[in-house]
C-alpha positions in Angstrom: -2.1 -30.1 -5.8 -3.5 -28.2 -2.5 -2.1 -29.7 0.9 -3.2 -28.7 4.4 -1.3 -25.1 6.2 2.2 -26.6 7.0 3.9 -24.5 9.4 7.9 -24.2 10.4 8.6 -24.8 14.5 11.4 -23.6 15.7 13.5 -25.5 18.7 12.3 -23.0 21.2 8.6 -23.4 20.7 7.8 -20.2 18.6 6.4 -20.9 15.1 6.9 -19.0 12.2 3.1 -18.7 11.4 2.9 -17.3 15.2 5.9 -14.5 13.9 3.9 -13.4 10.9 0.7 -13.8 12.6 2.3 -10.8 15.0 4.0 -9.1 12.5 0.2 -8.6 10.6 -1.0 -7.5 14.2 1.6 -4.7 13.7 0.6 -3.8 10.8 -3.0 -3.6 11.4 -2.2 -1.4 14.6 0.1 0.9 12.1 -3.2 1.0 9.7 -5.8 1.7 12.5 -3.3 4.6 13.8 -2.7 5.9 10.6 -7.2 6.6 10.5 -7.2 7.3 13.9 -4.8 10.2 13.2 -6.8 11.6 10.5 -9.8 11.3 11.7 -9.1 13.0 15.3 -8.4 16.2 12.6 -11.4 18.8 12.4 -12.6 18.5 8.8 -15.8 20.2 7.8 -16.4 18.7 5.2 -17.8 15.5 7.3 -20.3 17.4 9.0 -23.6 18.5 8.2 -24.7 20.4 5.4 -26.6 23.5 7.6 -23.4 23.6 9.8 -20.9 24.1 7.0 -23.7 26.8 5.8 -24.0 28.8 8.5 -20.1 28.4 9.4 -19.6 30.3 5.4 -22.7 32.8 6.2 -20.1 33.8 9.3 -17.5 34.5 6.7 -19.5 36.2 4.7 -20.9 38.2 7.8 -17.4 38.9 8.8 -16.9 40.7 5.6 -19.9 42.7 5.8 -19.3 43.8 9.1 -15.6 45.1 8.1 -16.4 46.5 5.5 -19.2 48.7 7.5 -16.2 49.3 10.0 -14.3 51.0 7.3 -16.8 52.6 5.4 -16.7 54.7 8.9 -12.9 55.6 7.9 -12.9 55.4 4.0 -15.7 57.4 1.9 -15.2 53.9 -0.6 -14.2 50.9 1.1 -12.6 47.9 -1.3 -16.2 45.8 -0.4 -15.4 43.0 -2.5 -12.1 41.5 -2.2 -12.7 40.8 1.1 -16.1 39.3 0.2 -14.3 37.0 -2.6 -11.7 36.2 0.6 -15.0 34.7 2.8 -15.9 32.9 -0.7 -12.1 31.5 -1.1 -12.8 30.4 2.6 -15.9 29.0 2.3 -14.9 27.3 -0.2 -11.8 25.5 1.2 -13.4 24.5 4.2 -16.9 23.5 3.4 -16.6 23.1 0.0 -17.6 24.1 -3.7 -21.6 24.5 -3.1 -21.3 26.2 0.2 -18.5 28.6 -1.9 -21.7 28.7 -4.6 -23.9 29.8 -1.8 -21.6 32.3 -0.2 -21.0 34.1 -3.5 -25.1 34.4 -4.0 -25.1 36.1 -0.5 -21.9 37.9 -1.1 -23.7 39.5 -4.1 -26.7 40.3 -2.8 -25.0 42.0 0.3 -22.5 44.3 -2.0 -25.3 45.5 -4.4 -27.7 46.2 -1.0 -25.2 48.0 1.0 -22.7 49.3 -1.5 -23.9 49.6 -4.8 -25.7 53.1 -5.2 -29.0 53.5 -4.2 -28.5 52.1 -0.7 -30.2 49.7 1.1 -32.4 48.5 -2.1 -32.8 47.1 -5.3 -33.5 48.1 -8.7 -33.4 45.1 -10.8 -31.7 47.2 -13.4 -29.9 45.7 -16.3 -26.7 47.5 -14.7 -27.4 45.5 -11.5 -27.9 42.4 -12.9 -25.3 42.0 -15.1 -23.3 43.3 -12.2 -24.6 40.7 -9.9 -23.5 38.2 -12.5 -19.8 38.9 -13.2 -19.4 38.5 -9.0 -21.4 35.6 -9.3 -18.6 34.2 -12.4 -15.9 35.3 -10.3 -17.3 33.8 -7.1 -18.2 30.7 -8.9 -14.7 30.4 -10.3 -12.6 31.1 -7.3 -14.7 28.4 -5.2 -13.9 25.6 -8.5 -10.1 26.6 -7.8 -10.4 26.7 -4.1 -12.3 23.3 -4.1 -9.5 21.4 -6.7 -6.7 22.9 -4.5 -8.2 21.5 -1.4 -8.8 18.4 -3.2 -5.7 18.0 -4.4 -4.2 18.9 -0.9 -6.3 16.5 0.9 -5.3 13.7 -1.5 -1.4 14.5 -1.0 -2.3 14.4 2.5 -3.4 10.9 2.2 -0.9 9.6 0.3 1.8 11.0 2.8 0.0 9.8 5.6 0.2 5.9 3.5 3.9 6.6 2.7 4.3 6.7 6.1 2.5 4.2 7.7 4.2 2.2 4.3 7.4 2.9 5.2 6.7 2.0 9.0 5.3 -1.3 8.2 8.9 -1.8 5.8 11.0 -1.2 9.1 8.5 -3.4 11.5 8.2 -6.5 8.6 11.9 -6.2 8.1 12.9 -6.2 12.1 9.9 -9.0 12.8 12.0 -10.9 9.8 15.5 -10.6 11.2 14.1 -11.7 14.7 12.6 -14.8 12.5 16.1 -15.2 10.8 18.2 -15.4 13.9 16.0 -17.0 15.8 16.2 -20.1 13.1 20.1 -19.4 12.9 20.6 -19.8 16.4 18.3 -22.4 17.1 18.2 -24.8 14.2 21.6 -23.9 12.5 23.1 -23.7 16.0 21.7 -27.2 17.4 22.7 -28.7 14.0 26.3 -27.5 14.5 26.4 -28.1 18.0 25.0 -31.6 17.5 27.9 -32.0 14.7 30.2 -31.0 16.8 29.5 -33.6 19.5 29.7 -36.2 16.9 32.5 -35.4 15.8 33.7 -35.2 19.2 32.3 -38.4 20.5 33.8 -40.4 17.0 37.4 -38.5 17.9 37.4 -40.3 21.5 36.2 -43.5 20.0 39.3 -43.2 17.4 41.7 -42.4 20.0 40.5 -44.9 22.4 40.0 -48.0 19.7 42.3 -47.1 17.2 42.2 -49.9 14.5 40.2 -51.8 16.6 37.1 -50.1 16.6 35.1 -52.1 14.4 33.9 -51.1 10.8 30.5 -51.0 11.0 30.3 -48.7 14.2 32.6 -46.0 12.4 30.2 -46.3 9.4 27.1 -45.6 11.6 28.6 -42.7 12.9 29.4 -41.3 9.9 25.9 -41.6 8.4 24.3 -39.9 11.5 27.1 -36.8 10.9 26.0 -37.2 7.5 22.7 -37.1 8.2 23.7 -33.9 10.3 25.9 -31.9 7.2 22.3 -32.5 5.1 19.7 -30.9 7.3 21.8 -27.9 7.8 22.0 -27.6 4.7 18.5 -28.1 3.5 18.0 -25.5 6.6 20.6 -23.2 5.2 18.8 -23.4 1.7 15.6 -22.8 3.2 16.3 -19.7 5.1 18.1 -19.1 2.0 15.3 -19.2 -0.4 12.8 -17.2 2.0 14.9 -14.5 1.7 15.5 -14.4 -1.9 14.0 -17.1 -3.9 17.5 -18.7 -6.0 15.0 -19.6 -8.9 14.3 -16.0 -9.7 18.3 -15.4 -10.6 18.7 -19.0 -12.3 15.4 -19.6 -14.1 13.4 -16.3 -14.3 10.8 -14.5 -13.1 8.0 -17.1 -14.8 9.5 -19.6 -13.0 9.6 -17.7 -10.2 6.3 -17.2 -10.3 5.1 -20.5 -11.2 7.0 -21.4 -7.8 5.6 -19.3 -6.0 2.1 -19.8 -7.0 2.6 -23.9 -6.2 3.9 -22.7 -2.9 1.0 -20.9 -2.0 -1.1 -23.4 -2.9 0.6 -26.2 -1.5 0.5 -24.2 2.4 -3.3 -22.3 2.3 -4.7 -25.5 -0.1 -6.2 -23.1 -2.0 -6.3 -24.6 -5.8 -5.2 -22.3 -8.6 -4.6 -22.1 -12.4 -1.2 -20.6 -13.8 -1.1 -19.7 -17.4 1.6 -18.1 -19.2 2.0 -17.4 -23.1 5.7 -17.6 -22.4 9.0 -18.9 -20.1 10.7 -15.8 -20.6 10.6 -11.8 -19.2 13.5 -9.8 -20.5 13.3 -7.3 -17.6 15.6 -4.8 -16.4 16.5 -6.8 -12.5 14.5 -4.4 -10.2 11.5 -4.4 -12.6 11.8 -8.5 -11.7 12.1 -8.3 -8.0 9.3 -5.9 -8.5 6.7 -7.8 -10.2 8.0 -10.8 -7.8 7.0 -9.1 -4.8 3.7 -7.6 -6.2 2.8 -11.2 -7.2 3.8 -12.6 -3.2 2.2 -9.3 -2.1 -1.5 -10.1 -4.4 -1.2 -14.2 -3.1 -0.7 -13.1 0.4 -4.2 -10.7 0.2 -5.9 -13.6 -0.8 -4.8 -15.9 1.7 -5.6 -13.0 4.3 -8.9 -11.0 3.0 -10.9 -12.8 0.3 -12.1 -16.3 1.8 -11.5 -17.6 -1.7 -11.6 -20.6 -2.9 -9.7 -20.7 -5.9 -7.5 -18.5 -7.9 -6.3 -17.7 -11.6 -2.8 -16.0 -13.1 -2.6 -15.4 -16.4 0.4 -13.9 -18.3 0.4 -12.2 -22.0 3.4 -11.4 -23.5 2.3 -10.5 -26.9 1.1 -7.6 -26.9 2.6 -4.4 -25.5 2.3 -3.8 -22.6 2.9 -7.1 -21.2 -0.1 -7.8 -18.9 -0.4 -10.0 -15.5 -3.2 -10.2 -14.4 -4.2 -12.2 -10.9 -7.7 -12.9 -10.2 -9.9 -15.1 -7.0 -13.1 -15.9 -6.7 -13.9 -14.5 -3.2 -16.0 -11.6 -1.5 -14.0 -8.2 -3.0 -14.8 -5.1 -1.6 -17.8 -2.7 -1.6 -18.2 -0.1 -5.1 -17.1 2.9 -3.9 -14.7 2.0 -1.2 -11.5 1.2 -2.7 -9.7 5.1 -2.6 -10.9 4.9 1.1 -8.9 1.3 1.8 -6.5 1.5 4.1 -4.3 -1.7 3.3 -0.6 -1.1 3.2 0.0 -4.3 1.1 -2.1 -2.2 -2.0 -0.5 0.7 -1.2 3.0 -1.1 -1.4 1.9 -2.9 -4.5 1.1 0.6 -6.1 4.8 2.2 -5.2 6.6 -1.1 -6.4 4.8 -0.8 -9.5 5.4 2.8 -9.9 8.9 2.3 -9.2 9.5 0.0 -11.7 7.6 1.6 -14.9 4.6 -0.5 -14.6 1.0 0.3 -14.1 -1.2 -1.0 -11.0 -4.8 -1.8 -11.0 -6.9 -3.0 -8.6 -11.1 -3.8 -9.3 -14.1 -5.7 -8.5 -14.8 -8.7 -10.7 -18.1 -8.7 -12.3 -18.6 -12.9 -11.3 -17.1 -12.2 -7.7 -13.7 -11.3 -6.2 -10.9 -9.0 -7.1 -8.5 -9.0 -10.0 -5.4 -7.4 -10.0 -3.9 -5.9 -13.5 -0.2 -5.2 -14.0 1.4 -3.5 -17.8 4.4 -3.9 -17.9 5.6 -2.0 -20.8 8.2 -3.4 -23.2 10.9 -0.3 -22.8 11.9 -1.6 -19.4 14.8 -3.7 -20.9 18.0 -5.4 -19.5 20.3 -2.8 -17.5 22.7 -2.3 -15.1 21.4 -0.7 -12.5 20.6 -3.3 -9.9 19.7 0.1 -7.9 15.3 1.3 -6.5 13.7 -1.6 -5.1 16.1 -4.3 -4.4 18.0 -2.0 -1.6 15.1 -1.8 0.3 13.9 -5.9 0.2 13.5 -7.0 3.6 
């Protein structure tokens, strides 16, 4: 069924592989700037591991030394909340074995310097046990510390992708405007100015011939407007269809798909398989759109990043929830790696699913390449609100 790339030329020379070629450029600048901003951050916790330890000994160091400044004011200085403070730091910025390590020093310092006798140790039950509650409160405050920080850093990322999502929405959907009036003006606008001549040109023949002008040069002229009215409207249906493919409305979304997959494989020529259990989805309409443009979105990453060359889609409506799963036989990505991709078209696939009540899943396949998972569960039915993702499509 595969064919060679077959690409779109527009009148003025510009093709519309060379438009989505730049709009990708774009959005790989958007990516690397998006890395580039949190990597110029200082974060501890990439460098060394003596570094980060003597940066918590500091904190702990600080503490001492106030503590020793107000011992000259106070008979009793409060020693160890500002100890568990330099833990709580330690913690946060270096992490939860540095936080560990600062409460081991912490406790040794307070039972040396505070703890009567001064400047020694017994190795008393008392002090022992003593030495182990700080170390449980120590050890517990750095666990919090380090989930908080985790957590933190993760929302962190995810705003940082929201953005750089959102950034790519307004470039793709300005690059495809540019694309959409630059075929209305210059195919739409030839056609109808090339109708318009004709028309023309058979008006002056009319008026200068009248009933002489003979049959068969009235009929040619109307074949060539003719032939004029049908390749604006094929035109029209085609930009028609790339905005919003008509199939999705009047067949369904496995038709859709179906399409869609053919397409794909008739312009990259890569061969796939497309199973279905089913002809039918009775989803709500933005779940549809949504699983539409996941399903582009998943083609188009294989066209782009896996150098495969073949590809599967299976749908399973049996069971709830309704999986789709996509899957290519190409490189995949390294174990380990995936939280740490930066691609906006997984991160986009992730909201759309989210949006729309279903559940995204991304993995390495055990005989090579990536599959992509998608449960849709069976509550999202039929409704009314045509609101969420179709009012941001491009």
């Amino acid at each position: 069924m595969g064919s060679p790339n077959s690409t779109t030329t527009l009148s003025n020379g510009i093709s519309v592989s060379d438009i989505t070629s730049r709009v990708q450029s774009e959005n790989d600048e958007i990516v690397e700037r998006t890395v580039s901003d949190g990597a110029g951050r200082f974060d501890l916790m990439s460098k060394p591991f003596w570094l980060r330890l003597v940066v918590a000994l500091g904190f702990v160091l600080a503490a001492l030394l106030t503590n020793l400044l107000l011992s000259f004011a106070v008979e009793r200085p409060i020693s160890s909340p500002l100890f568990l403070v330099a833990i709580g730091c330690s913690a946060w910025l270096c992490g939860f074995r540095i936080g560990v390590l600062a409460t081991v020093a912490s406790g040794f310092l307070i039972d040396f310097f505070f703890v009567v006798p001064i400047l020694q140790y017994y190795a008393s039950r008392d002090e022992v046990v003593r030495l182990l509650i700080f170390l449980g409160e120590g050890g517990i405050i750095s666990w919090v510390v380090e989930m908080a920080r985790i957590a933190n850093n993760a929302r962190d990322r995810s705003n940082e992708q929201l953005r750089a999502l959102a950034d790519r929405q307004q470039t793709v959907r300005e690059s495809e405007q540019k694309r959409i009036a630059l075929e209305i003006h210059d195919e739409l606008g030839q056609a109808l100015t090339g109708l318009k001549m004709a028309v023309h040109l058979l008006r002056r023949d009319v008026d200068t011939n009248g009933d002489e002008m003979p049959a068969d040069n009235m009929s040619k002229k109307l074949k060539e407007l003719s032939s004029i009215i049908d390749a604006t409207i094929g035109t029209v249906r085609r930009i028609a269809t790339e905005l919003r493919p008509s199939i999705l409305d009047d067949f369904g979304l496995i038709a859709a798909m179906e399409w869609q997959a053919q397409e794909y494989e008739r312009k990259t020529g890569i061969p796939g398989i497309f199973r279905s259990d089913t002809d039918h989805l009775d989803l709500c309409p933005h779940a549809q759109i949504a699983v539409f443009r996941i399903f582009q979105e998943a083609l188009t990453n294989i066209a782009r990043h896996s150098k495969a060359t073949h590809f599967t889609v299976d749908i399973e409506s049996n069971a709830d929830p309704i999986v789709i799963t996509i899957r290519d036989d190409g490189v995949g990505f390294e174990p380990g790696t995936l939280s740490q991709i930066h691609s906006l078209g997984i991160v986009g696939m992730k909201e759309r699913a989210n949006l729309s009540g279903a559940e995204f899943s991304i993995y390495n396949r055990h005989s090579g390449g990536v599959g992509i998972e998608l449960k849709i569960p069976r509550t999202i039915q039929l409704s009314n609100n045509n609101h969420g993702l179709e009012t941001t499509e491009k």
